[in-house]
MIVODREN-999084 format. One record per residue: residue in one letter; x, y negated, z of N, C-alpha, C in turn. Coordinates in pm, whole numbers, plus 32768, in hexadecimal, padded with zeros to 4 digits. Layout:
% MIVODREN-999084
AXYZXYZXYZ;...
END
This chain:
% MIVODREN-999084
X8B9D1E436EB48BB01EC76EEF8B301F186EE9;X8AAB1EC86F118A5B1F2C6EFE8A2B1F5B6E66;X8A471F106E2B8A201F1E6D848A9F1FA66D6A;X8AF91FA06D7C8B4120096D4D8B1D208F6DA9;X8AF420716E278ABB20D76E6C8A5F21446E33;X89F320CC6DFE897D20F36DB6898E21236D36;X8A0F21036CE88A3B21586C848A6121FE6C7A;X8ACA21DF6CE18AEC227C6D108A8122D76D4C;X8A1322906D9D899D22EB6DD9895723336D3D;X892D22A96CE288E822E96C73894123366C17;X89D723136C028A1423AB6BDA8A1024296BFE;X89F8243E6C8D89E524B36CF7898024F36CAE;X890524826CC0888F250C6CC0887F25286C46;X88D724EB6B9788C9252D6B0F892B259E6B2A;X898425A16B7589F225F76B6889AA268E6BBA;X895226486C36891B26CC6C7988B326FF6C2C;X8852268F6BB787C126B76B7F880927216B21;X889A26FF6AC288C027356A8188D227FB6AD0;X892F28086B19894A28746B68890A28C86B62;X8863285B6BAC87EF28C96BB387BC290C6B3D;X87C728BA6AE1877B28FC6A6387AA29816A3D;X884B297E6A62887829DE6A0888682A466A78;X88642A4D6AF388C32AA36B49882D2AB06B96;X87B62A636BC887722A796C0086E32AA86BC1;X86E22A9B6B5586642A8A6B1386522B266AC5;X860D2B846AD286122BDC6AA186022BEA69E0;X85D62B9469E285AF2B5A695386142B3A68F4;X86592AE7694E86FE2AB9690787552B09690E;X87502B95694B87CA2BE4695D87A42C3368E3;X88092C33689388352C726827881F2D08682B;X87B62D7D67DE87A12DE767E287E02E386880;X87992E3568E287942E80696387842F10695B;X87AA2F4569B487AC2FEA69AE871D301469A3;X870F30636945868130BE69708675312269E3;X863231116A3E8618313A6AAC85C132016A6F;X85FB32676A9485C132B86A4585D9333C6AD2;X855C33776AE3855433AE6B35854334726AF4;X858B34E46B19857635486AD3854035A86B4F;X84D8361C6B43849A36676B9F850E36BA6BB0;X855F36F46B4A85D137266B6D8646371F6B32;X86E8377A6B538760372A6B208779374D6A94;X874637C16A4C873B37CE69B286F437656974;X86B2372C69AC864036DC69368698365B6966;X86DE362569D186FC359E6A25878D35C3699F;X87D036146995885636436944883E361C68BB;X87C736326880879535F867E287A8357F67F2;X8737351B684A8743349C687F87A234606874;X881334566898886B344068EA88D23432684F;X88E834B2680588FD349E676288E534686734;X8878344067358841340466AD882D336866CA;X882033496757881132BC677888A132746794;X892032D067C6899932A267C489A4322A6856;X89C031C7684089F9315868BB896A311268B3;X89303129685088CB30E76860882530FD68D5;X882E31A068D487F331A26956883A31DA69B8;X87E831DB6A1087EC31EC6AB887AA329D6AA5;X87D333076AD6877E33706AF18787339F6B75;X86FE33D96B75870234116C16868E34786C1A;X86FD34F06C1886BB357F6C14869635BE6CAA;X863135BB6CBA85FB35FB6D498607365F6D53;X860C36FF6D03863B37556D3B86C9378F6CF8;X8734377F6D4687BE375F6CF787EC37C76D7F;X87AA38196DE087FC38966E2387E738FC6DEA;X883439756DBB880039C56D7887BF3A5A6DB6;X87E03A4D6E6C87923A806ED286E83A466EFF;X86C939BB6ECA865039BC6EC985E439E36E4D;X85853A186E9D85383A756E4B84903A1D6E28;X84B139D26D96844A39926D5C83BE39986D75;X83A63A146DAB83063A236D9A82F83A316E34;X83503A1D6E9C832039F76F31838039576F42;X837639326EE983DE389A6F11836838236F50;X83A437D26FD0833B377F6FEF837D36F66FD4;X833A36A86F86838D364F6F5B839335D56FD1;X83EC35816FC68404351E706083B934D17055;X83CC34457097838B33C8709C83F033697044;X845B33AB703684E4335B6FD884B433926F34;X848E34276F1F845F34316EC783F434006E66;X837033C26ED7831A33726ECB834C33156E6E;X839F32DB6EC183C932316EB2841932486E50;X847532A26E0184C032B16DA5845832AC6D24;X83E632E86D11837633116CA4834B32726C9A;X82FE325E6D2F82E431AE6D18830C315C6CD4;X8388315F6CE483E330FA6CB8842531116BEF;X83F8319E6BE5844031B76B4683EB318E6AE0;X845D317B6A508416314A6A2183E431DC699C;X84443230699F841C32BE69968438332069CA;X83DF337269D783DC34026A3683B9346269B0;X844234DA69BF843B354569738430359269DE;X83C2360669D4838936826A10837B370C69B9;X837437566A03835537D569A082CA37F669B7;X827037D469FD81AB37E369E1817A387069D3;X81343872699280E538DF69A580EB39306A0F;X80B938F36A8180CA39326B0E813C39566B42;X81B239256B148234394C6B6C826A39116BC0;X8254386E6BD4826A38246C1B81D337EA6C1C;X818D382F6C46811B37B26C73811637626CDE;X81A237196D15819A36CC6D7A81D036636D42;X8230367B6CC0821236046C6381AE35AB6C1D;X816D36346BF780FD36176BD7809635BB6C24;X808735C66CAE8014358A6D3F807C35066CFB;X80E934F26D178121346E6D18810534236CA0;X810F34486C3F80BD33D96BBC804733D86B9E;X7FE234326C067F5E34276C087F3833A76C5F;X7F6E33966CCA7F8D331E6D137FB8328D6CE8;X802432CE6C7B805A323B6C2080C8324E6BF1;X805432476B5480C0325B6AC480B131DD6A74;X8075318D6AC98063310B6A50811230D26A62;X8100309669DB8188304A6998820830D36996;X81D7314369478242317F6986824431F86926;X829131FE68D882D23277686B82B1330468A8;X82453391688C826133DC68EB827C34746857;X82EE34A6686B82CA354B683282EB35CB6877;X824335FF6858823D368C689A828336CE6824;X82FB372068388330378067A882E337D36786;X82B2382367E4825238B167F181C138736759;X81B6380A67CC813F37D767578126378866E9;X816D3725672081A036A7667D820036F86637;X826F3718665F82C6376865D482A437DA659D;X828A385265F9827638E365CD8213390865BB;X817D38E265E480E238DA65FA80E3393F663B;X80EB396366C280E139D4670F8085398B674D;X802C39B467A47FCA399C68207FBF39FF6884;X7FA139AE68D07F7F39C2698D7F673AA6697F;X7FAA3AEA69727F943B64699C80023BA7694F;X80463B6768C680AE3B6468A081293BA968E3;X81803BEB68D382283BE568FA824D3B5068F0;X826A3B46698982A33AA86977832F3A896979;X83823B06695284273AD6695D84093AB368D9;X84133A5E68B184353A30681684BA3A0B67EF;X84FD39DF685C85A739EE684785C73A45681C;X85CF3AE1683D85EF3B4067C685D23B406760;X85623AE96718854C3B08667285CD3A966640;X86163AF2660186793AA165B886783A0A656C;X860639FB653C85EF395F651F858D39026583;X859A390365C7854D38D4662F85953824665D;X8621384666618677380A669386AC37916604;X86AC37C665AB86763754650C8619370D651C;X85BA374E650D851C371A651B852836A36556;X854D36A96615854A3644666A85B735DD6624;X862435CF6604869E359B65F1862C35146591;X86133554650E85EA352B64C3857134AD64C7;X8503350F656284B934B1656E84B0344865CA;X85293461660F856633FD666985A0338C6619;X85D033B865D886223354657485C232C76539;X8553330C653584D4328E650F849C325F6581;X84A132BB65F084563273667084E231F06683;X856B31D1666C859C3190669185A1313D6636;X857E314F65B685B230D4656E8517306D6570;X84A030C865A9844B309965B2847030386653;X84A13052669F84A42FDA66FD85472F9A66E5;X85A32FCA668786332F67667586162F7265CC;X85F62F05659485DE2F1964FF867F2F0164F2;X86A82EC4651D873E2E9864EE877F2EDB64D6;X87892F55653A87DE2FD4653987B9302C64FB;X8738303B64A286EF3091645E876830F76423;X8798309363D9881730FF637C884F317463C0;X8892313A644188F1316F6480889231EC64AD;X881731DB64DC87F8326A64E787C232EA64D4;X879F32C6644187AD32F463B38808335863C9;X885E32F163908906333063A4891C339C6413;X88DE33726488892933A164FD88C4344E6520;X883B3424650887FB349F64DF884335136468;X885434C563F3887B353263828931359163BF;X8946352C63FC89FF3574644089A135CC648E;X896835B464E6893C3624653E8901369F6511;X88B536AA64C788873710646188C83732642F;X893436FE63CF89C3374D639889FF378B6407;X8A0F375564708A5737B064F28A2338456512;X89B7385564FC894538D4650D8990392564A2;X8986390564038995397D63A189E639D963C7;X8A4A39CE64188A823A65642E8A283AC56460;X89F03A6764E689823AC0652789043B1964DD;X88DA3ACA6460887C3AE6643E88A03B4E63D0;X88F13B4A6373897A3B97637D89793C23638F;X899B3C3263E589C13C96644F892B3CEC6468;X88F53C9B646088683D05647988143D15641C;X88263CCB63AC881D3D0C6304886A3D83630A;X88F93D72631289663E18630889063E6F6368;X88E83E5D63D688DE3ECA6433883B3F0A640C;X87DF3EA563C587993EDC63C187533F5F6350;X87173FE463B38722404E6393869F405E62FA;X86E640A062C386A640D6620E8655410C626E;X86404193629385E741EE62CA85CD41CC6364;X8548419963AD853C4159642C856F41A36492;X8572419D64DD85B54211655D857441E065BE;X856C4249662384FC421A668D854A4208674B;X852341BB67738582419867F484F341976871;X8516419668F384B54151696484F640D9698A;X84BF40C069A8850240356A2184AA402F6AB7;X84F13FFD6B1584C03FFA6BB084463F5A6B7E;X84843EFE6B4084243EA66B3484283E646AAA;X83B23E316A8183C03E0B69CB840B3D6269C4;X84903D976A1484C53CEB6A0C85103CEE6979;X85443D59695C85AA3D6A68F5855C3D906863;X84B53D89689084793DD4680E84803D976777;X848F3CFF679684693CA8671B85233CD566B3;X85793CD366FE860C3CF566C685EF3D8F66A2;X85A83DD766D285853E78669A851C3E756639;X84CC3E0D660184B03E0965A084EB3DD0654E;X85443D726551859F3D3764DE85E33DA26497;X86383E06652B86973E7D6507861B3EEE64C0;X85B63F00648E853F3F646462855C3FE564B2;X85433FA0652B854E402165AC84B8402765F5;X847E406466228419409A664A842F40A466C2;X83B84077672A83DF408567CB8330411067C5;X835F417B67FB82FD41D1683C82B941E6689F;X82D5417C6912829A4167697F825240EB69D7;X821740AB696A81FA402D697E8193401F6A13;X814E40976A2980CA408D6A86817440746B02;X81BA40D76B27821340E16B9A827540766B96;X828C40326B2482C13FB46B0482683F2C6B6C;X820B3F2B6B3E817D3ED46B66818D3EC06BEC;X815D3F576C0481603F566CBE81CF3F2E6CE7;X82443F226CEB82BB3F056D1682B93E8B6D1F;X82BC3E456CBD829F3DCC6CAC82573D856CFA;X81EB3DCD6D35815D3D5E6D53818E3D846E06;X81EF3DD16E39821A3E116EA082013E656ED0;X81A33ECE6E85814D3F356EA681523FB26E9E;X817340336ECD818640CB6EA3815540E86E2E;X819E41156DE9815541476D4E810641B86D6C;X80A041EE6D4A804542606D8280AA43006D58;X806A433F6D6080C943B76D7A80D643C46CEC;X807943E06C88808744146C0280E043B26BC0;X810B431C6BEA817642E36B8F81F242FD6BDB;X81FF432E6C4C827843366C9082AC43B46C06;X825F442C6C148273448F6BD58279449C6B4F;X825D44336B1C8276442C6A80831C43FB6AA8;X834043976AE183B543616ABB840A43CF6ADE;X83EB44306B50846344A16B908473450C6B0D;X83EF45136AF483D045866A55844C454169F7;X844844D469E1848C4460696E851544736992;X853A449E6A1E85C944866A50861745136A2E;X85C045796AAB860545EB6A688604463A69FD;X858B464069C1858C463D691685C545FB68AC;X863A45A76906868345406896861744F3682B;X85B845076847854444D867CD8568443367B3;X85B9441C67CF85DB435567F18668432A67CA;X869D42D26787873A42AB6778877842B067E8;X8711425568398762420268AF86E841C868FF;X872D41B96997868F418069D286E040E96A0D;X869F409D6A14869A3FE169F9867640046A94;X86D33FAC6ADF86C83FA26B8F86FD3EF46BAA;X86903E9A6BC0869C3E206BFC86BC3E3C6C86;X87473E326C8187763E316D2F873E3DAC6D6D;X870A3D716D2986AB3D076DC7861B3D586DCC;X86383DEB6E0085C93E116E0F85C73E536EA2;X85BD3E336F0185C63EA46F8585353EEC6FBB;X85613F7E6F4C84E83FA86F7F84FA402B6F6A;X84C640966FCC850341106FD084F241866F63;X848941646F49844641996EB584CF41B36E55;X84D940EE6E3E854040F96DE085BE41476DDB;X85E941186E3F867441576E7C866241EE6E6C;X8629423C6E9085F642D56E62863142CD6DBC;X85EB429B6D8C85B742A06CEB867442896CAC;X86B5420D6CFA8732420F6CC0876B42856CD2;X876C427E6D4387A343116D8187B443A16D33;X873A43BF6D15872E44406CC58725443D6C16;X875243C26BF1879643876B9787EA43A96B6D;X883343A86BF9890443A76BF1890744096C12;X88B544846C3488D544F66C6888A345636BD0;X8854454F6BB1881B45696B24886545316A9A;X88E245086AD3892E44D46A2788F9445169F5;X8877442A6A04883843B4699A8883432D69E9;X88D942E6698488F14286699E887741FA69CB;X88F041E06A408868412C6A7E888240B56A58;X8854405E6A00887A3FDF69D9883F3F8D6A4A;X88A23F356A7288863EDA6AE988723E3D6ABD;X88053E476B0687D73D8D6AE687BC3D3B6B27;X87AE3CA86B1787713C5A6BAC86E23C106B5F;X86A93BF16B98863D3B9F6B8486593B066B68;X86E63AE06BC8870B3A656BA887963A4C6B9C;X87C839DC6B5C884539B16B5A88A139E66BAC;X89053A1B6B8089643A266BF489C839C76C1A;X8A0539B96C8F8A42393A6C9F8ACD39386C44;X8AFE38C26BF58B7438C56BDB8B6039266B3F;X8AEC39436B128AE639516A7D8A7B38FA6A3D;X8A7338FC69A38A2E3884694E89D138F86907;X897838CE68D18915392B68988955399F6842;X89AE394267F58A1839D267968A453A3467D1;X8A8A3A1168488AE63A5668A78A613AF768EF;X8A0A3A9268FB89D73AFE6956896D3B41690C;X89413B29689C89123B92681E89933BD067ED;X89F13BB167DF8A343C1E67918A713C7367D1;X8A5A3C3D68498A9C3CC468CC8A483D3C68BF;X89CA3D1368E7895A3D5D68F5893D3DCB685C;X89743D7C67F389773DD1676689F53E116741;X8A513E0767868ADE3E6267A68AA03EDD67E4;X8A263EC868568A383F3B68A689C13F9867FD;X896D3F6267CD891F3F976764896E3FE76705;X89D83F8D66DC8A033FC366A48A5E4074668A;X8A93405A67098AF240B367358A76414C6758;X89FD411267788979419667C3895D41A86715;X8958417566B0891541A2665889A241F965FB;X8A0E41EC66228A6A424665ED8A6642AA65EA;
END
């Protein structure tokens, strides 16, 4: 009895050593999710493409009421960066609280600034780089190597899974080949979120100083207020570019006598809107272009 005892005990623990290997051992588990952390939900949306079931994403600013350049990131946010094994950001000073966090700790850990690894913009730059029409390739593409560099196995697949995503764009890109103007035409905008898509379209923004200030939260001084009012009721402009995540009274004026002055307002957000995909909410925004440049 005890000999067969002692049989079944030492079957136990090959049957449990076995278990562990596969199920406990991080080593033995067969290609695991990439843990991939995005500063926001456009760049977490590339991610998320191009890596498929294979990663995990987790986009920190995914409300499209919070406003990037006062965002305080959590103690969950912390621990989300900690823990990834890549973090896509947009850099050049737009999120520099991403930035504090891989200054802290980026070892073992895939990181791209778009602003700066893809597009070579730097720190004083326009940092929406989501509006430049290839921006969103670029990343696909170089994600695609940050993963096969930590899943060689899956290398193919995301190859593959990058080049579908980039084919998904050509309409977009597309579309703003057609739209864009032979002879430049000149527009304002309340802030230069939309500027990099107004240079694709060979449109000209005329108010960059009153652009600036807006931006940085600040009264534009009197002589740029008055260029843009000159720009409005002189029709001197297609159309004036109004980021409604802007609450500020200035602006609101400026739409105002916009719509009262004939010049059509193209409306924009700074970020994702909820319940659309990057296509969705560029080609909205180039419906309204379209229709002001008629």
């Amino acid at each position: 009895m005890f000999n067969k005892g002692l049989k079944w005990m030492q079957g136990f623990v090959v049957a449990a050593t076995g278990i562990f290997l596969l199920t406990g051992s991080g080593i033995a588990q067969a290609n695991p999710q990439i843990n991939v952390v995005a500063g926001e939900i456009f760049w977490g949306e590339v991610a998320q493409a191009v890596g498929g079931d294979h990663v995990q994403v987790t986009s920190l600013i995914s409300n499209p009421a919070q406003d990037p350049h006062a965002y305080e990131p959590t103690a969950n946010d912390a621990t989300a960066v900690a823990d990834a094994q890549v973090v896509v950001y947009t850099g050049i000073g737009y999120d520099d609280w991403m930035a504090k966090f891989l200054q802290a700790d980026s070892q073992n850990k895939l990181t791209v600034a778009v602003g700066s690894d893809l597009l070579g913009k730097t720190a004083g730059d326009n940092p929406h780089v989501w509006y430049n029409p290839s921006s969103m390739q670029l990343l696909a593409h170089k994600l695609a190597d940050d993963y096969s560099q930590l899943d060689p196995d899956n290398a193919q697949e995301y190859q593959n899974r990058a080049n579908d995503y980039s084919a998904s764009l050509a309409p977009l890109l597309n579309r703003v080949s057609g739209l864009r103007q032979l002879n430049s035409v000149t527009i304002d905008v309340s802030e230069p979120v939309f500027n990099y898509m107004a240079e694709a379209l060979n449109i000209d923004v005329n108010d960059p100083e009153f652009a600036k200030a807006v931006e940085e939260g600040n009264d534009p001084s009197a002589m740029d207020m008055a260029t843009v009012q000159n720009d409005i009721k002189n029709k001197n402009i297609k159309f004036f570019v109004y980021n409604t995540q802007t609450d500020m009274p200035t602006v609101a004026n400026m739409v105002k006598l916009a719509e009262d002055n004939g010049v059509p307002v193209v409306r924009v957000t700074e970020t994702e809107p909820t319940g659309k995909n990057y296509m969705q909410w560029m080609n909205d925004q180039l419906d309204q272009v379209e229709q002001a440049l008629q």
